[in-house]
Steps between C-alpha positions, in 0.01 A plus 500: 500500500177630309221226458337521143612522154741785377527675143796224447307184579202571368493373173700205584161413765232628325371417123169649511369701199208726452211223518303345819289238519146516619296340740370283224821405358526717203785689442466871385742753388546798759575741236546472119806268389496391894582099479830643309584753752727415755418615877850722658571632786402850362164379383401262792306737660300572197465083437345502859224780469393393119443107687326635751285699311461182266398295769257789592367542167419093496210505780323865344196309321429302824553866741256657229241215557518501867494870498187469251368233699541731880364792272162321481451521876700808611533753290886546382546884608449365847755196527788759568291562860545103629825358575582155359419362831116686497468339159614155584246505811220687325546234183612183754375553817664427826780234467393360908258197428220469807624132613135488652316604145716285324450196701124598497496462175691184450356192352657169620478213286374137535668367838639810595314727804605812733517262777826286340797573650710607202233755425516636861864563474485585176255844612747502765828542295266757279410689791863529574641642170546858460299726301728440186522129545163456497466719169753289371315195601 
């Protein structure tokens, strides 16, 4: 009646061993001797936390340039004060588009006018959209 895989069926479902492979396709050994070391049941848990912390591990040189990158502007002692939503505003902005600044700015090209029809329900349909949709416009 339990979902899942048991202790018995494990290793008749599962033939994973002690490597992952990375975002860029490369495979690399979770610990030493890995590829030849079979995942159990006992171990799975372990096989779990060393991919994840692979997987982690894979993105640190782009965090450390990003981090290097915010440090320029805001020193790094004070990032622990902002959210991740202060940040994404302070370094993004608002997400809501102005449909009147954007359609202020708008350039139409040869045979094309504010006046057309299509264009008129085009700011229309804009105006309509939600904050988001517009953002994702």
């Amino acid at each position: 009646d339990q979902e899942g895989v048991d202790a018995a069926l494990f290793g008749d479902v599962i033939f994973e061993t002690f490597q992952a492979q990375l975002s860029d396709g490369s495979e690399v050994e979770l610990l030493p001797g890995g590829r030849h070391s079979r995942v159990t049941f006992e171990s799975r848990h372990d096989y779990c936390d060393a991919v994840l912390a692979a997987r982690l591990r894979e993105s640190r040189q782009q965090c450390d340039a990003l981090l290097q990158g915010i440090s320029l502007v805001l020193p790094q002692r004070l990032l622990s004060l902002f959210t991740w939503e202060q940040l994404e505003r302070l370094a993004c902005g608002s997400a809501d588009v102005s449909v009147e600044v954007l359609r202020g700015r708008t350039k139409y090209g040869v045979g094309v006018s504010s006046v057309q029809r299509h264009v008129r329900y085009f700011w229309a349909a804009l105006r309509g959209f939600t904050p988001e949709q517009r953002s994702a416009f």
